[in-house]
Backbone as CSV, one residue per row, in Angstrom:
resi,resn,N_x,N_y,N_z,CA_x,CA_y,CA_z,C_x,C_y,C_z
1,UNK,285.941,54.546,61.851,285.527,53.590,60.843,284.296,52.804,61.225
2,UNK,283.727,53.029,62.106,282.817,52.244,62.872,281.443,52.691,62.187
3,UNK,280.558,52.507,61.758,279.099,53.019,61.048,278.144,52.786,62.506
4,UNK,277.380,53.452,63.113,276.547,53.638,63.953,275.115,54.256,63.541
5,UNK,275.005,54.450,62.232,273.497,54.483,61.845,273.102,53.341,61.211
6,UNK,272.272,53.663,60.245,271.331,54.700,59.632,270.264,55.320,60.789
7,UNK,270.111,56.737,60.334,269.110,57.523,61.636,268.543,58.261,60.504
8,UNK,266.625,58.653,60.595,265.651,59.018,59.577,265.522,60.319,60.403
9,UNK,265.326,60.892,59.396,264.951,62.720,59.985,263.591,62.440,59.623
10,UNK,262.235,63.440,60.265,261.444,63.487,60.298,260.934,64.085,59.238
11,UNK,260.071,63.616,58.621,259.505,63.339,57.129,259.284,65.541,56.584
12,UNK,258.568,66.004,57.571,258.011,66.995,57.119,259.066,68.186,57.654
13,UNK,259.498,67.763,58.725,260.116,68.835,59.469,261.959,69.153,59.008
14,UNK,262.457,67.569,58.461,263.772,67.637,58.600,264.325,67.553,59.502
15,UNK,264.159,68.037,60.673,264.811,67.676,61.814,265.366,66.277,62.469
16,UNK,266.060,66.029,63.631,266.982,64.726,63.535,267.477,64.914,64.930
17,UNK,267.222,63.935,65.945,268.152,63.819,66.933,268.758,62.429,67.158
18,UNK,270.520,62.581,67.282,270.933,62.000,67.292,272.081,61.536,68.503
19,UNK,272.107,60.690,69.328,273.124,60.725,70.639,274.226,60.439,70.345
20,UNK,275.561,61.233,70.394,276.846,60.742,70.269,277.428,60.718,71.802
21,UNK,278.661,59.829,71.203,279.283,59.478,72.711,280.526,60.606,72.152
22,UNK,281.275,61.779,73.180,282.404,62.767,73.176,283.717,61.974,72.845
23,UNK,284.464,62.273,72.731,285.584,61.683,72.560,285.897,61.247,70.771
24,UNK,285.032,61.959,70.013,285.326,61.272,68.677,285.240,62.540,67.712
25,UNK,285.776,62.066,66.586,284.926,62.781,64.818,284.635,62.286,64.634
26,UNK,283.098,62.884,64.361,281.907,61.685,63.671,281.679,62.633,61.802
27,UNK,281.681,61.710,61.365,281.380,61.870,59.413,279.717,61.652,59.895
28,UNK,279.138,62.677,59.083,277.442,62.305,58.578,277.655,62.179,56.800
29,UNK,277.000,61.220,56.632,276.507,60.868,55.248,275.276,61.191,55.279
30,UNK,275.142,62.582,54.579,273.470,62.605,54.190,272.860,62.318,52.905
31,UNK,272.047,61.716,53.114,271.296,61.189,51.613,269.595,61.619,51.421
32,UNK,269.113,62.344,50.815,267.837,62.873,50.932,267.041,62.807,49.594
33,UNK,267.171,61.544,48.833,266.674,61.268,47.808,266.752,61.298,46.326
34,UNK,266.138,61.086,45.440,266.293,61.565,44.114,266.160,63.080,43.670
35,UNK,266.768,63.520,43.523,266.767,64.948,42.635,268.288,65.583,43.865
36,UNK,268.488,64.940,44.771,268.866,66.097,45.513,270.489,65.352,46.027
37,UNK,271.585,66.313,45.762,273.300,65.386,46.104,273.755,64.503,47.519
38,UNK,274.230,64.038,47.563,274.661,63.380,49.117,275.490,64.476,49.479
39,UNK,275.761,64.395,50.455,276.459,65.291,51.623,277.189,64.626,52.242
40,UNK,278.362,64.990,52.949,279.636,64.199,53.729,279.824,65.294,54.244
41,UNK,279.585,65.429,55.536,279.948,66.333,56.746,280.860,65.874,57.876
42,UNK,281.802,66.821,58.418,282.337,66.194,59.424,281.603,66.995,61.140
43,UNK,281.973,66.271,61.861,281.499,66.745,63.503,282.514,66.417,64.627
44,UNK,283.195,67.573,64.931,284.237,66.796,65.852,283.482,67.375,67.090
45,UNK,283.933,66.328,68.055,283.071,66.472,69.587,284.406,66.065,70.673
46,UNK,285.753,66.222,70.126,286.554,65.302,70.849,286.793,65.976,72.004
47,UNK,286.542,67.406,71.962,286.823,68.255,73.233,285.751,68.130,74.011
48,UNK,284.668,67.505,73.797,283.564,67.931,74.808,283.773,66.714,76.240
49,UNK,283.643,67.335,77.389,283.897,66.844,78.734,282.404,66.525,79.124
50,UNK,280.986,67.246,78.509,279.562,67.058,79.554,278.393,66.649,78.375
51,UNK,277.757,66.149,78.687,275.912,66.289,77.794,276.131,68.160,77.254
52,UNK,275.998,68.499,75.962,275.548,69.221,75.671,274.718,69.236,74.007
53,UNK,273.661,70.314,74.019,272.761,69.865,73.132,273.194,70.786,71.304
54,UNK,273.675,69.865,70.729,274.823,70.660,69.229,273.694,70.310,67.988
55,UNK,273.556,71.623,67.517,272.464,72.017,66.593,273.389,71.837,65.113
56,UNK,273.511,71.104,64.410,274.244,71.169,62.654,273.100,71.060,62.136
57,UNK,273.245,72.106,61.318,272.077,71.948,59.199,273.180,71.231,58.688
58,UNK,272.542,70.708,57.783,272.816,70.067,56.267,272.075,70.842,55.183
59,UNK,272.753,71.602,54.421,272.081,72.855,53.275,271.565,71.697,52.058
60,UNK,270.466,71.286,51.380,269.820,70.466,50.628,269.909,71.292,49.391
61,UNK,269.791,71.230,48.382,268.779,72.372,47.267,269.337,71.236,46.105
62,UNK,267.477,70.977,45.905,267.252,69.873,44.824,267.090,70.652,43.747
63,UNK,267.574,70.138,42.182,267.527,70.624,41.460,268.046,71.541,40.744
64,UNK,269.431,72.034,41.709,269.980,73.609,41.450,271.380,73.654,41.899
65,UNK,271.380,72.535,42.623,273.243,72.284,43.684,274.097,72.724,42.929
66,UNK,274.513,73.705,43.391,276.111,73.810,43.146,277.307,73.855,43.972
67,UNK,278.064,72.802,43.839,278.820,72.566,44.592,280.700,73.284,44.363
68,UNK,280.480,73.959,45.554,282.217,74.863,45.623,283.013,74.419,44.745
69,UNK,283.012,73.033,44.730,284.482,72.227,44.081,283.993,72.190,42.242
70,UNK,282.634,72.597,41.794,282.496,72.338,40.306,282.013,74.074,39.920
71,UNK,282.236,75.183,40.750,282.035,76.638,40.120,283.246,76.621,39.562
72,UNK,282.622,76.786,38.228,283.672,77.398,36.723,284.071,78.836,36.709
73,UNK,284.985,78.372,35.839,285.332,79.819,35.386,284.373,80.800,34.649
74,UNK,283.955,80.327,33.956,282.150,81.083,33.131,281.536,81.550,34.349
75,UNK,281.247,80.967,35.548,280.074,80.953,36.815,281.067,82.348,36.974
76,UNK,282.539,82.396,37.475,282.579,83.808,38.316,282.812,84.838,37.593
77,UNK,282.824,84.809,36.168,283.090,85.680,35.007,281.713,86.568,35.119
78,UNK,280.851,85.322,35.060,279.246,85.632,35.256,278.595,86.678,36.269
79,UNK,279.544,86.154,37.175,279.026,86.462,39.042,279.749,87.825,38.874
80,UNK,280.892,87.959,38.328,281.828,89.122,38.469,281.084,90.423,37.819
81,UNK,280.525,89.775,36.614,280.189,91.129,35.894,279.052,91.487,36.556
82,UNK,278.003,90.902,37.157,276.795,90.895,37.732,277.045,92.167,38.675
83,UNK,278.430,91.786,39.974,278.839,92.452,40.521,279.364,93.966,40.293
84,UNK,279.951,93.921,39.101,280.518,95.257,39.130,279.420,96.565,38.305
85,UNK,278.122,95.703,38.080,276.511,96.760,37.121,276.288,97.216,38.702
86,UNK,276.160,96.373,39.547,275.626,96.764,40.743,275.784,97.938,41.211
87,UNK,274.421,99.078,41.751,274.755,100.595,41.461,275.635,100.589,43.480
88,UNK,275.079,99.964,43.994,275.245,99.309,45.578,276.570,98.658,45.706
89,UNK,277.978,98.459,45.048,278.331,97.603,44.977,279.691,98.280,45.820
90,UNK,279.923,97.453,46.654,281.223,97.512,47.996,282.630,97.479,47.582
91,UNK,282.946,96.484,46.682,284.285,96.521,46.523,284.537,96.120,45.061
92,UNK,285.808,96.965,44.742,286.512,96.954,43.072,286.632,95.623,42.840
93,UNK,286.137,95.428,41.468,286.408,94.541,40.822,287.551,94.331,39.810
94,UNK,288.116,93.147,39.625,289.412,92.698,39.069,289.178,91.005,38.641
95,UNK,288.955,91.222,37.248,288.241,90.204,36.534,289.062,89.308,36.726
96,UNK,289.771,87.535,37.374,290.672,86.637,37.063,290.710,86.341,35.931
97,UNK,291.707,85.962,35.434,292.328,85.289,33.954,292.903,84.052,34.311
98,UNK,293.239,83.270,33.505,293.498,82.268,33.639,294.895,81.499,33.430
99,UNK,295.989,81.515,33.984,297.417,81.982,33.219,297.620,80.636,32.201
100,UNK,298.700,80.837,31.640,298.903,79.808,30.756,300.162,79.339,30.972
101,UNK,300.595,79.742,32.336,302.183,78.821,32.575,301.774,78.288,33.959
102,UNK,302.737,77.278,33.764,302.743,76.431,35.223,303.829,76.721,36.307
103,UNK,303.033,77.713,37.199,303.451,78.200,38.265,303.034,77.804,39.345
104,UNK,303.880,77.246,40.066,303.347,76.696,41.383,304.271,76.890,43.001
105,UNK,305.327,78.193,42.863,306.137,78.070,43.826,305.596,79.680,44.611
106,UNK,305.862,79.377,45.714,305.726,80.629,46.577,306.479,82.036,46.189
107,UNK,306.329,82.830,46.420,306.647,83.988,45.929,306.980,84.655,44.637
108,UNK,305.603,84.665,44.043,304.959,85.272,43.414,304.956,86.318,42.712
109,UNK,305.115,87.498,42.423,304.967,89.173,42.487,303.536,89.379,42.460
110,UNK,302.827,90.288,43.858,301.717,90.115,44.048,301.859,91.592,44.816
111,UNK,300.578,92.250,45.176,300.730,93.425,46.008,300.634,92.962,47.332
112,UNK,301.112,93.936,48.261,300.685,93.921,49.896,299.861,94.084,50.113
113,UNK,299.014,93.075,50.839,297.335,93.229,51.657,297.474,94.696,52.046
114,UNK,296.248,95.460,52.091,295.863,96.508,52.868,294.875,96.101,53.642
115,UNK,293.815,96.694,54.519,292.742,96.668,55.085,291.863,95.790,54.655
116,UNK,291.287,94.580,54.319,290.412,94.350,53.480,288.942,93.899,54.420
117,UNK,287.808,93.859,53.897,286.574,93.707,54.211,285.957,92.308,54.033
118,UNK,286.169,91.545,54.859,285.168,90.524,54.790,283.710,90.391,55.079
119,UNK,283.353,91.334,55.766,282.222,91.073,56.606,280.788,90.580,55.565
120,UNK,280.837,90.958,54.237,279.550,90.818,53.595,279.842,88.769,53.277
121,UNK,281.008,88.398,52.820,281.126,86.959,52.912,280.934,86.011,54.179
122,UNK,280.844,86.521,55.541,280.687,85.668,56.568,279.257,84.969,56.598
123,UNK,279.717,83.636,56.913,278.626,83.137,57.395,277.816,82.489,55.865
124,UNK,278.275,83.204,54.608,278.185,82.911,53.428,278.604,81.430,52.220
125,UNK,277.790,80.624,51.967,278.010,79.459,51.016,279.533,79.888,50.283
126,UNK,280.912,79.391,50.114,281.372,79.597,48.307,280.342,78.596,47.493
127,UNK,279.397,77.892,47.700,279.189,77.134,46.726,278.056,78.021,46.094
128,UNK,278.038,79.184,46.077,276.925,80.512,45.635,278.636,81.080,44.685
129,UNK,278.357,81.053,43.489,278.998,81.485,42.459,279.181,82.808,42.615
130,UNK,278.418,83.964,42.702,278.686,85.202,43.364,279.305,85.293,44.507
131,UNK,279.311,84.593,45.611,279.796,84.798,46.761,281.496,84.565,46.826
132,UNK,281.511,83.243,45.644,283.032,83.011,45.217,283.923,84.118,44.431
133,UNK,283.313,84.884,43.889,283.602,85.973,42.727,283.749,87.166,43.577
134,UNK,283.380,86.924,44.411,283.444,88.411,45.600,284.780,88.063,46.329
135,UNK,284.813,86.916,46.929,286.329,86.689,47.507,287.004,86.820,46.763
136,UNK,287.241,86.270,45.475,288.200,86.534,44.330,288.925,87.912,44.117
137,UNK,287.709,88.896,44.125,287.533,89.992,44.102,288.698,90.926,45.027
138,UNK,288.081,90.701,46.158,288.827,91.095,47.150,290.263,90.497,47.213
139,UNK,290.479,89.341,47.328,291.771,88.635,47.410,292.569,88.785,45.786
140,UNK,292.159,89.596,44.844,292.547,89.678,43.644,294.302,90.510,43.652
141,UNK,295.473,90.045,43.569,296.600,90.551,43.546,297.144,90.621,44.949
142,UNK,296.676,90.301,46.359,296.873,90.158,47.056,297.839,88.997,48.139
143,UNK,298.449,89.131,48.067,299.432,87.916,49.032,299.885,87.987,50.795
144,UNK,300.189,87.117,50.834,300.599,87.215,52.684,301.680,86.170,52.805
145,UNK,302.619,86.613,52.876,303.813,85.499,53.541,303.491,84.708,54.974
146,UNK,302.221,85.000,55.440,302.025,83.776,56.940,301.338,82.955,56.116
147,UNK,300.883,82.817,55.125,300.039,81.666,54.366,300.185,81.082,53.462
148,UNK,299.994,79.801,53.052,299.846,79.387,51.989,298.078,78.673,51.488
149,UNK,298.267,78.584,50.122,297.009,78.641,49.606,297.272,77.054,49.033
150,UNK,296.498,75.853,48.833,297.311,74.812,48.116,295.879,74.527,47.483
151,UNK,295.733,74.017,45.819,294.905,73.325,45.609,294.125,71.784,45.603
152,UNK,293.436,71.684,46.390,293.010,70.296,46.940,292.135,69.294,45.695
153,UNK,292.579,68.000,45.472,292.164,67.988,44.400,291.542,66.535,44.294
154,UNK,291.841,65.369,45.530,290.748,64.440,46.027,291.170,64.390,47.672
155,UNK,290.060,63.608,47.996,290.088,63.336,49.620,289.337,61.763,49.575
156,UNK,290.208,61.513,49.808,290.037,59.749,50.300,289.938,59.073,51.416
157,UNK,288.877,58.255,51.908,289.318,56.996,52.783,290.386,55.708,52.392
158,UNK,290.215,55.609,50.873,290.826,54.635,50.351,291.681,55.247,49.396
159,UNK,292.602,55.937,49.969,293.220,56.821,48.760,294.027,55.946,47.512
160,UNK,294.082,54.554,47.785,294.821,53.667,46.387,293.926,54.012,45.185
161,UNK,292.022,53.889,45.752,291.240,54.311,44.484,291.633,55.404,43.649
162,UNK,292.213,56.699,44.251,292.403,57.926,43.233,293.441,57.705,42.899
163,UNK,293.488,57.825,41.007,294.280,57.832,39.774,294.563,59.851,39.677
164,UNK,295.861,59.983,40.027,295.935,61.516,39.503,296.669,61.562,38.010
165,UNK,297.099,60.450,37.095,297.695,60.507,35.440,297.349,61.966,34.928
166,UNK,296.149,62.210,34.657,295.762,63.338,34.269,296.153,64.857,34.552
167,UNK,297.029,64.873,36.009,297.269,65.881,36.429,298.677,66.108,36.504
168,UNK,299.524,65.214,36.343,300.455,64.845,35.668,301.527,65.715,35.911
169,UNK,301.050,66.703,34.766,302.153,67.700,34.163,301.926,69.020,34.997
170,UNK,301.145,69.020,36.146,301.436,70.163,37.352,302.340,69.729,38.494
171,UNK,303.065,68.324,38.361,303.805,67.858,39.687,302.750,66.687,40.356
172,UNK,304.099,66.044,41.039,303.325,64.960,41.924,302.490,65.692,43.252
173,UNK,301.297,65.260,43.040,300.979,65.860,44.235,301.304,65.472,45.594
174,UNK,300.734,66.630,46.814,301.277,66.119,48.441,300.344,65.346,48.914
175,UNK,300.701,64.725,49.204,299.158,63.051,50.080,300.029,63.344,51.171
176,UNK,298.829,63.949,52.280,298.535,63.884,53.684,297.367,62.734,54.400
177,UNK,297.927,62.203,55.052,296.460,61.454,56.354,296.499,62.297,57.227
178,UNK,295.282,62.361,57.284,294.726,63.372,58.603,293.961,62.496,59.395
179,UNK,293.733,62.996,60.898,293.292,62.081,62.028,291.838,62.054,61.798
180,UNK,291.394,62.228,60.930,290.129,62.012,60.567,289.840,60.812,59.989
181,UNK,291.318,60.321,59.027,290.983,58.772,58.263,290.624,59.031,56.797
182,UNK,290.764,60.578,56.727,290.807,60.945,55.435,292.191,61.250,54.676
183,UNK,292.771,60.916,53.947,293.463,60.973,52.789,294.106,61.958,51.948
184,UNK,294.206,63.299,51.958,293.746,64.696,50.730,294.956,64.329,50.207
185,UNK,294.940,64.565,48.956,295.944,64.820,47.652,295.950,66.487,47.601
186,UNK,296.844,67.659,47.368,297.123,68.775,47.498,298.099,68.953,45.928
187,UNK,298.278,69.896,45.196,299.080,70.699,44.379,299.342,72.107,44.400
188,UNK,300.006,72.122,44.166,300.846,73.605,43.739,301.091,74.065,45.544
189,UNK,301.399,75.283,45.631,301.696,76.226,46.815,301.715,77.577,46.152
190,UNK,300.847,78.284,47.124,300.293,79.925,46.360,300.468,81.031,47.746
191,UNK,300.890,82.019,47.291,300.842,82.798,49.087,299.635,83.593,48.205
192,UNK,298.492,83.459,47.632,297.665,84.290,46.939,296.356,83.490,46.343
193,UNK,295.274,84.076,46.836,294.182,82.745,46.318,293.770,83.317,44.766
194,UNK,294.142,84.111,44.422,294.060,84.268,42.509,295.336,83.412,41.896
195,UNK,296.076,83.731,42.716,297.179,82.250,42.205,296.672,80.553,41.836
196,UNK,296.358,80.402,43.315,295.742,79.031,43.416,294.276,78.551,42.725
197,UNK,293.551,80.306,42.583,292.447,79.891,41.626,292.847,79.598,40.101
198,UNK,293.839,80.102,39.901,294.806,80.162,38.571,294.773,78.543,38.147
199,UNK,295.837,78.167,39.051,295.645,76.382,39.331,294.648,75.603,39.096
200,UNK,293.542,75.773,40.351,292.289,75.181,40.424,291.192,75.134,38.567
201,UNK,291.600,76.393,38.470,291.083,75.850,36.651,291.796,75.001,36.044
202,UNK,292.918,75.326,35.878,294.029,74.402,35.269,293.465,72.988,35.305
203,UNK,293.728,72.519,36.551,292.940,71.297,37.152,291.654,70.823,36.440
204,UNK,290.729,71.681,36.345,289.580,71.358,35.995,288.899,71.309,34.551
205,UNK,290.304,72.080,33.885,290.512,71.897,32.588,290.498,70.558,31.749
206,UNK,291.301,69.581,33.031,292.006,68.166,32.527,290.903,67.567,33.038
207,UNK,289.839,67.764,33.709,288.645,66.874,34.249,288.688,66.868,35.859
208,UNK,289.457,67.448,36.395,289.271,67.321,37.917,288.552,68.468,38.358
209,UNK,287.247,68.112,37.962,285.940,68.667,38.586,285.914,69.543,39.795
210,UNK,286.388,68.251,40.710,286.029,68.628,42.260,287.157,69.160,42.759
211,UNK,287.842,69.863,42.634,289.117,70.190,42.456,289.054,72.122,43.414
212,UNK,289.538,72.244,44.317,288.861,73.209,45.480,290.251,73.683,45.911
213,UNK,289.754,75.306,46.670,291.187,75.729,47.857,290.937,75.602,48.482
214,UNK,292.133,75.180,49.524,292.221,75.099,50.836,293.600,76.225,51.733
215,UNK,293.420,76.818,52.498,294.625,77.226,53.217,294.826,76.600,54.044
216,UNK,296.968,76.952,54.567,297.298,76.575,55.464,297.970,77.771,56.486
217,UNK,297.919,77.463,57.322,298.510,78.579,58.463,299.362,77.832,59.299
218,UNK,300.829,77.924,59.203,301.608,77.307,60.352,301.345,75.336,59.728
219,UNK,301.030,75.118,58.744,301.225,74.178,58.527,299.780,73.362,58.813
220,UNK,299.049,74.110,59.330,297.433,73.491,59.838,296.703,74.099,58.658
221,UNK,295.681,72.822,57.894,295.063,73.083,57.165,293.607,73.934,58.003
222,UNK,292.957,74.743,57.025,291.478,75.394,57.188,291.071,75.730,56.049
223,UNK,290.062,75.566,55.773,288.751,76.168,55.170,288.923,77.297,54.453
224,UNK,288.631,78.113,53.404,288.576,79.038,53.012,287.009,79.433,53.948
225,UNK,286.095,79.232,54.015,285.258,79.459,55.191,285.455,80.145,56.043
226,UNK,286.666,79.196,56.822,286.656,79.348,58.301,287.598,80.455,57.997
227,UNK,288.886,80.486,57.503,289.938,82.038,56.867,288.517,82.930,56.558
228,UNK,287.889,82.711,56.266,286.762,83.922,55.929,286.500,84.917,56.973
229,UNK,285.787,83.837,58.503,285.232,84.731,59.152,286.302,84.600,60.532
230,UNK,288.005,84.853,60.120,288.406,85.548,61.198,289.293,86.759,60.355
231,UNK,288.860,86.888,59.211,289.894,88.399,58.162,291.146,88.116,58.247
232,UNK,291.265,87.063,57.853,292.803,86.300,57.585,293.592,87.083,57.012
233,UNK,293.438,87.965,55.922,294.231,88.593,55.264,294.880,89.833,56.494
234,UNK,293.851,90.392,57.787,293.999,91.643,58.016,294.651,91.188,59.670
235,UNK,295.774,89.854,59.615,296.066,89.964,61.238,297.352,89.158,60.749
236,UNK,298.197,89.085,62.301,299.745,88.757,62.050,299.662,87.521,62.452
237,UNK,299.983,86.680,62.289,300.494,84.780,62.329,300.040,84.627,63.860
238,UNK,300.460,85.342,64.745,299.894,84.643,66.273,298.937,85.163,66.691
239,UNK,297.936,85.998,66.131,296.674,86.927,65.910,295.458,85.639,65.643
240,UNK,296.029,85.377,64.349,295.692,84.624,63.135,295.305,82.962,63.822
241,UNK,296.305,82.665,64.035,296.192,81.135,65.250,295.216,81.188,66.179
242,UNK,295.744,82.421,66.898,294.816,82.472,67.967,293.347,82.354,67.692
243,UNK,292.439,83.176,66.789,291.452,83.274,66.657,290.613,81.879,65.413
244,UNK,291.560,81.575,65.021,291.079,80.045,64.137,291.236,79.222,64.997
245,UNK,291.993,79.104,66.720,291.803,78.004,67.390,290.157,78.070,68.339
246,UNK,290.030,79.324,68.251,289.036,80.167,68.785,287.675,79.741,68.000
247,UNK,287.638,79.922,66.669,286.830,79.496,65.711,286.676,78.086,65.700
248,UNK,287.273,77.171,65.911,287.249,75.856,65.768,286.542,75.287,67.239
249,UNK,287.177,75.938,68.315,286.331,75.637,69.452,284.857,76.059,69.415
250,UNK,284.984,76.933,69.272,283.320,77.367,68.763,282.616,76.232,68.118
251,UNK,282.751,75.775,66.985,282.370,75.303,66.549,282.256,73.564,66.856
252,UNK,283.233,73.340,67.394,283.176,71.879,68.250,282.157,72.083,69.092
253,UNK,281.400,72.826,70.163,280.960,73.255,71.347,279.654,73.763,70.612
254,UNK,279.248,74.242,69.142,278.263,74.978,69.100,277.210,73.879,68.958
């Protein structure tokens, strides 16, 4: 809770050095003017023991942002068909629909994962409307009993501010604090992210915009991101751990 800036990046270059002390999660608030969104990043450093020198971007794009939590249903309808003209194109397409009942309990009727291919999404924005329509794609009818999928639908410091009335008639949602000092409100439970995308419109139907998936593994939240680039769908629960604790160190350290 402590604020230790404001710190100016260099006018032409963007660039920014900044000294943290180890032992913490540090939040960046980036703000880069008129035309262009704020940013809320997190940085955990709590594992680091020595001086080492940690390189983070902040992705900008004035004029054009699209942000993960506001791609519509039109955007991957869009992105989808784009995908399947493509004479180059990697994997079958399976258009989402949008259901019209309120389903929100685990087990589903869904097919068994086979083999699936992540590699063209790594390292890849969801907030790129195609890139979201491609996971869809792939994860389309697909389920896994080591996971659940939940739709995230605010994240608070001051979670008394968020009013969920509107969302009402999908269930009370789950309010977690996390050691971050953040807040998340969560709905439904999906072992299938066409399930939970099912939801996530629903949601956004009634006005909850920012309204996003998240998975859990073993009860630890992650990223659809970070599930991205270890092929979550294609490993067994202590496979799966292993290599997202793996991923996370990385990324503390990078």
């Amino acid at each position: 809770g402590e604020v230790i800036g404001p710190f100016t990046s260099n006018a032409k270059t963007g660039k920014y050095l900044v000294a943290l002390s180890p032992g913490e999660n540090y939040t960046f608030n980036v703000r880069a003017g008129k035309g262009y969104p704020d940013i809320t990043e997190d940085l955990d450093i709590q594992k680091l023991t020595k001086f080492v020198e940690i390189r983070k971007d902040f992705r900008l794009v004035k004029d054009g942002f699209v942000d993960k939590t506001e791609v519509s249903l039109n955007d991957i309808l869009a992105a989808l068909d784009t995908i399947t003209k493509a004479p180059d194109s990697l994997i079958t397409i399976v258009t989402p629909t949008v259901a019209t009942t309120n389903t929100t309990a685990i087990g589903n009727p869904c097919d068994e994962f086979k083999k699936l291919d992540f590699s063209a999404l790594k390292g890849k924005s969801l907030n790129d409307a195609s890139v979201y329509a491609k996971l869809l794609a792939i994860g389309s009818k697909i389920c896994s009993e080591k996971m659940v999928f939940k739709v995230q639908i605010a994240a608070y410091r001051h979670p008394k501010n968020y009013k969920w009335g509107h969302l009402q008639e999908f269930g009370e949602p789950e309010v977690v604090d996390y050691p971050d000092g953040i807040t998340r409100f969560t709905q439904g439970k999906f072992n299938g992210i066409h399930l939970a995308e099912e939801q996530r419109q629903k949601a956004i139907s009634k006005g909850q915009n920012d309204a996003w998936i998240v998975g859990f593994v073993d009860g630890k939240r992650f990223t659809l991101e970070q599930l991205i680039m270890v092929d979550f769908y294609n490993k067994d629960v202590a496979s799966l751990n292993e290599d997202l604790q793996l991923l996370k160190d990385y990324i503390s350290f990078k």
